[in-house]
C-alpha angles and dihedrals in degrees: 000000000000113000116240077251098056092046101047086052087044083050095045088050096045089056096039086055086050087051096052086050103051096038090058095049105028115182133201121265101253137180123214131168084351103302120114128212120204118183091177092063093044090052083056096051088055095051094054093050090059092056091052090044080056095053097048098048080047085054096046107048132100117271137192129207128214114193126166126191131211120219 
């Protein structure tokens, strides 16, 4: 079973690779039969998913802390 770490980079990659798709074929923003497609906002939405991606691999990593006392 995947870590939490493992599945947030999967997801960040997925989306990356959606990104890189829509981005190279970008399409207009249409309306038919009263449902609206906008890529923009899509688009939005992506980005934002990576930037959560990128808080929660922050969160998850490994850390290390320095501290120095003084006597």
């Amino acid at each position: 079973m995947p870590t939490d770490l493992q599945q947030v980079t999967a997801i960040r990659d997925q989306t990356l690779a959606l990104i890189a798709e829509l981005t190279a074929n970008p399409k207009p923003t249409y309306t038919i039969a009263d449902q609206s497609v906008a890529w923009g906002d899509y688009l939005k939405q992506l980005q934002e998913t990576i930037g959560w991606c990128d808080q929660q691999i922050a969160a998850l990593a490994p850390f290390e802390v320095r501290s120095q006392g003084f006597t």
